[in-house]
N, C-alpha and C positions, 0 to 999 in steps of 0.2 A: 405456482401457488399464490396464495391472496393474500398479500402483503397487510400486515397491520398498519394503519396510517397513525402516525406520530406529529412531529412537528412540521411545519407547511415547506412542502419538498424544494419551493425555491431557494430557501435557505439552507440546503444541503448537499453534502455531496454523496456520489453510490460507491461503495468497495464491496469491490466482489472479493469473498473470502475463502480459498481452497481448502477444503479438509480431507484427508484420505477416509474414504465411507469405509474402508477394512474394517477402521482403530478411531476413529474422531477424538479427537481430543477436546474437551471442555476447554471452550476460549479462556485465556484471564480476565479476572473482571477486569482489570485495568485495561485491558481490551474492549470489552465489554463496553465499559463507563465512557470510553474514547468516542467510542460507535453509536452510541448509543441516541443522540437526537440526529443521526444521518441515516439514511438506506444502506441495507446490509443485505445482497446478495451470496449468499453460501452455496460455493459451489462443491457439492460430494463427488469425490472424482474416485472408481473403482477401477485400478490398473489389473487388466487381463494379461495373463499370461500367452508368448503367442501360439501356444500347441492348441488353447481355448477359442471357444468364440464368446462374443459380447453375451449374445444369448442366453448360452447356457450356463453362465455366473449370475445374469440378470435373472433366470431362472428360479437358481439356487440359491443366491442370498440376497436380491432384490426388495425383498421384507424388509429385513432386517438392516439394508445398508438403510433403507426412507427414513424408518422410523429413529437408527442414528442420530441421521443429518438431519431431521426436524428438531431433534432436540435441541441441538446446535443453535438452529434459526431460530429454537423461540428463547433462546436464553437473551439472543438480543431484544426481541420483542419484550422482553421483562423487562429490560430498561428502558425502553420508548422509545426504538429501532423500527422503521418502518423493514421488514425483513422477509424477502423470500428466499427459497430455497433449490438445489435439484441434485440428482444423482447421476450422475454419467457412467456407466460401464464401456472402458477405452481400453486402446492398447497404446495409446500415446497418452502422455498426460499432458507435456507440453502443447499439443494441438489441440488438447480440449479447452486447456484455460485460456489460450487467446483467444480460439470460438466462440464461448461461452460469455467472455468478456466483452466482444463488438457485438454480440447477440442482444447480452442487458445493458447494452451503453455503456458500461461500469467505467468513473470516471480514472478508480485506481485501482491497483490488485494488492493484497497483504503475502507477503512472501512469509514463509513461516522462521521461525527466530526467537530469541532467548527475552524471556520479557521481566526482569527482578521490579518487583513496584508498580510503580505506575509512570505513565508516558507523559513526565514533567516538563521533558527535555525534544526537543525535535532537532533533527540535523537535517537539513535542504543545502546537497550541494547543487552547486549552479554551474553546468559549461558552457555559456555562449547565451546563445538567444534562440537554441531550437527547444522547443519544446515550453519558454517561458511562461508565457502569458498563463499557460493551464495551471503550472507548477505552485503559480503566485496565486493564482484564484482557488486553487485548490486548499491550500496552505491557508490562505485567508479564510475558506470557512469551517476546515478543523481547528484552528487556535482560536476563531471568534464563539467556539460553540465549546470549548474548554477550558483549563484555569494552566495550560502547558504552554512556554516559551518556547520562541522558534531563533534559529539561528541562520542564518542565509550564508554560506561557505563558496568562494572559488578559491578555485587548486590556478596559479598563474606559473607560466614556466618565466617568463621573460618580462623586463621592463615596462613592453605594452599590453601586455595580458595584464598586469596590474593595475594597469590605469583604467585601461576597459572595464575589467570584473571592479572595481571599484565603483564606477558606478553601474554596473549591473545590482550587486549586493546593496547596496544603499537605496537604490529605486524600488528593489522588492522590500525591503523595509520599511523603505516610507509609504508602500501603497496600504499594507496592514495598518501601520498608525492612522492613514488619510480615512479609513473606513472603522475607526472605532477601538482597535485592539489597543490595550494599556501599551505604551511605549517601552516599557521595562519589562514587556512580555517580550521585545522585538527586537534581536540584534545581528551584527553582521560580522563578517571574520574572513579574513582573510590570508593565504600561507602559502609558501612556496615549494614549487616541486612537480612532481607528477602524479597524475592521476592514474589507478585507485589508492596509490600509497603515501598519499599527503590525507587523504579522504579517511583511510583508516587509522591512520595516526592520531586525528581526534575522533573516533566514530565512541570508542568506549568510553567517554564523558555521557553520551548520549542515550535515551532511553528508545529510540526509535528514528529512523532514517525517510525521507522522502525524496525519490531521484525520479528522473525523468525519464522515457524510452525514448530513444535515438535511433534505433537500428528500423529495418525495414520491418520487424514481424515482433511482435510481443512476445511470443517462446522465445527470439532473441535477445530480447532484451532483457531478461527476467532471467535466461540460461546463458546466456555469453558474454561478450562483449567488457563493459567496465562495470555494467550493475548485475553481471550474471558473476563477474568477479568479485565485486564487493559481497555480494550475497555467500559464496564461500569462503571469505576468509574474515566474515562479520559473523559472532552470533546475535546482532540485532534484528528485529523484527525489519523489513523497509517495508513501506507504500510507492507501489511502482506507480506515477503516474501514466495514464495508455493520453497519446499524441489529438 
């Protein structure tokens, strides 16, 4: 579909946003209002049953899932979301949203989640150095395009994982302030333990979560691993960043 153009797309980032075409649920505005000067890729995903084929649901309620998930994409387009859209009838759903995802470039995916308010709060845990540089860039242009504080978190099991994640977390902080973000928007923390259960221990302070994929395939990462765990035992919204 033909994206409405909004603000000048180098200063933005694209999330692609899964909605089940069945039932769509009306994003929150504070969703909305988060999304809203970035690209907003909606992706409508129809899970077939497997006695079915794609066809003959595409068939039968193929109408009616578009016209859904349009609605969906222009609610972002109402607040000045550059926003396209599609419907996919699958019998995987995991394979469709990584597909779909290195299809549109999408720099991050919104996993679905409990959203009270608005996304004041950001939690970005940090493991290491895989996956950094996107996580901080990314991070860098949804807090420089809202009025929400970010918090930069590593989980250290041991003496030198603290020293390290110290300055991991401090250099992602100071790259936000180096590029303009109020300094009192930008903080770092740090706690001991293991990962996912140091991560969830402060996750409910937080209005929304930003983690990184690690694993070899985006359905893994997104379904298994430490962020397919955080994702079930959080009901926060995350933004998976894709590698």
């Amino acid at each position: 579909m033909t994206p409405e153009v909004g603000v000048p797309l180098a200063s933005t980032v694209k999330v692609m946003v899964p909605v089940d075409a069945r039932d769509p649920v009306e994003p929150p505005a504070s969703l909305v209002e988060m999304l809203g000067p970035h690209q907003v890729f909606v992706l409508g995903y129809y899970e077939v049953p497997d006695q079915s084929t794609t066809d003959q649901l595409r068939e039968q309620f193929g109408g009616e899932a578009e016209e859904a998930v349009a609605e969906v994409a222009e609610s972002f387009r109402e607040a000045g979301a550059a926003a396209e859209y599609t419907v996919v009838f699958t019998h995987d759903r995991g394979d469709t949203i990584e597909n779909v995802a290195a299809e549109e470039n999408a720099d991050a995916v919104l996993t679905e989640g409990f959203v009270d308010g608005g996304f004041e709060r950001v939690l970005v845990p940090i493991r290491g150095d895989r996956n950094l540089e996107n996580i901080v860039a990314f991070v860098e242009k949804l807090v420089r395009e809202s009025d929400a504080e970010a918090t930069f978190l590593h989980v250290s099991e041991t003496e030198d994982d603290a020293s390290e994640g110290e300055l991991i977390v401090r250099g992602a902080a100071d790259r936000l302030e180096d590029v303009g973000v109020d300094a009192e928007r930008v903080h770092w923390r740090q706690v001991r333990g293991s990962t996912p259960d140091a991560i969830l221990d402060v996750a409910d302070e937080f209005d929304l979560l930003v983690v990184g994929e690690t694993e070899p395939s985006l359905k893994e990462r997104i379904f298994g691993q430490v962020t397919g765990e955080l994702r079930d035992r959080t009901d926060r919204s995350m933004l998976v960043v894709r590698n």
